[in-house]
C-alpha positions as CSV (number, residue, x, y, z in Angstrom):
1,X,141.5,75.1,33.3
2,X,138.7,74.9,35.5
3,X,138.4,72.9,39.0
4,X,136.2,72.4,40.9
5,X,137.3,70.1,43.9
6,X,134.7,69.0,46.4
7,X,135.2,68.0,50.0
8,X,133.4,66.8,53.5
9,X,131.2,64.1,52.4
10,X,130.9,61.5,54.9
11,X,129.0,58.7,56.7
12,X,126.3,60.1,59.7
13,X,123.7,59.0,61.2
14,X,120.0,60.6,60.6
15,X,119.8,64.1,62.4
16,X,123.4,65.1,62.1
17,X,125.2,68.1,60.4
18,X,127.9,68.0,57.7
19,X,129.2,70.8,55.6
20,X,130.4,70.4,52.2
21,X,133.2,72.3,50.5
22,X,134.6,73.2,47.4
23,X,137.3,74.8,45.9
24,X,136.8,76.6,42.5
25,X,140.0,77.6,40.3
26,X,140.6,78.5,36.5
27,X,137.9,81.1,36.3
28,X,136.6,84.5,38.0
29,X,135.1,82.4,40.8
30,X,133.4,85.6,42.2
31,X,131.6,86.4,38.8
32,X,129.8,83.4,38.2
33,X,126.5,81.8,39.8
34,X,127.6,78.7,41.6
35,X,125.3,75.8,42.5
36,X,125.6,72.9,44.3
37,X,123.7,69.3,42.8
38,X,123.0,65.6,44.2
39,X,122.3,62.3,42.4
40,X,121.4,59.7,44.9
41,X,121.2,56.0,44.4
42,X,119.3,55.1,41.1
43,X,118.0,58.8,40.9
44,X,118.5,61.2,38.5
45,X,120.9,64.1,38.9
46,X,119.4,67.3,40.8
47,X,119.6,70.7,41.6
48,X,120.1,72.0,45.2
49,X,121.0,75.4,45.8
50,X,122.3,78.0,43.7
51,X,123.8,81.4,44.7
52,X,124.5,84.1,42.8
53,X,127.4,86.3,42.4
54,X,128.6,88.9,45.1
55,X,130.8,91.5,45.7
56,X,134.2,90.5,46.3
57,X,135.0,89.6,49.7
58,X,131.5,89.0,51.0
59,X,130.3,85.8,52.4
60,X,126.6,85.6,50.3
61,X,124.3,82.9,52.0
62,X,121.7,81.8,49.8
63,X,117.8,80.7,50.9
64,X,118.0,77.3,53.0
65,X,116.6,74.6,51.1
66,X,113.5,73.2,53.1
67,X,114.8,75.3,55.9
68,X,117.8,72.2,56.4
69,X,120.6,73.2,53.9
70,X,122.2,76.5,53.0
71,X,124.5,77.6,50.4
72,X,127.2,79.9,51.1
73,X,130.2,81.1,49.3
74,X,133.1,83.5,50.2
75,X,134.5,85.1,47.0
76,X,137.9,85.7,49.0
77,X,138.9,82.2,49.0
78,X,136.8,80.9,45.6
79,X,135.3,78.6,48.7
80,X,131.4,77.2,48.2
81,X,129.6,75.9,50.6
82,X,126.8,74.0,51.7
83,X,125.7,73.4,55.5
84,X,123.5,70.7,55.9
85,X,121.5,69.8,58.9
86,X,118.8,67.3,60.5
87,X,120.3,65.3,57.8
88,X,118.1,62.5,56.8
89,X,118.8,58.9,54.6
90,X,116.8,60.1,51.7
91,X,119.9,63.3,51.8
92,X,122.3,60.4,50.8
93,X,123.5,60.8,47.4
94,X,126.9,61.9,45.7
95,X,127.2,65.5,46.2
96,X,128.5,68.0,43.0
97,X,129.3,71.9,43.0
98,X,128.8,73.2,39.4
99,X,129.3,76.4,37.5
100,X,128.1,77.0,34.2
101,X,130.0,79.0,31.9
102,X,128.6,79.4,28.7
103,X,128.4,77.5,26.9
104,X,129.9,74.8,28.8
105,X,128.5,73.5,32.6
106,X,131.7,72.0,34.5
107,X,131.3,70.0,37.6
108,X,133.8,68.9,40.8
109,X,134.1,65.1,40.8
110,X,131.7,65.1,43.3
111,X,131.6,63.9,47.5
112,X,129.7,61.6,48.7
113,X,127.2,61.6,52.0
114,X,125.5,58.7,53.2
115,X,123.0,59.1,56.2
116,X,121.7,55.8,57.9
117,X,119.0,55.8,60.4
């Protein structure tokens, strides 16, 4: 069965860090893209980051996004990541790792940040 189990969310205030976990079981973790997603408040669902597979062992960082978050993973552990910096309010939402294997997409039940000014 897959899981995928999401952690780290929190309340911060605007300019802060947080990194987000999550912890991926029931499938080759290291041979699948992973991705991480947001929905924020009366928004639709949307992608973050993705990053793609690596060679076992390897800790693969993927692009920041707008130079502020980063996804990471480390195949070793079947750990993904994503660091998120100068964290703004409009970066509040529920926060989702995902991994689509075909032909299903499966998703963690999600963490939630909020950032207030």
């Amino acid at each position: 069965e897959v899981q995928l189990v999401e952690s780290g969310g929190a309340l911060v205030q605007a300019g802060g860090s947080l990194r987000l976990s999550c912890a991926a079981s029931g499938f080759s973790f290291r041979t699948y893209t992973m991705s991480w997603h947001r929905q924020g408040p009366g928004k639709e669902r949307e992608l973050v980051a993705t990053i793609a597979a690596a060679v076992p062992g390897q800790l693969r960082h993927g692009n920041p996004v707008s130079g502020r978050l980063t996804i990471s993973r480390e195949n070793a552990r079947n750990m993904l990541f994503l660091q998120m910096n100068s964290l703004k309010p409009e970066d509040t939402a529920e926060y989702y790792c995902s991994v689509r294997i075909p032909p299903a997409r499966f998703w963690g039940q999600g963490t939630q940040v909020t950032v207030h000014a």
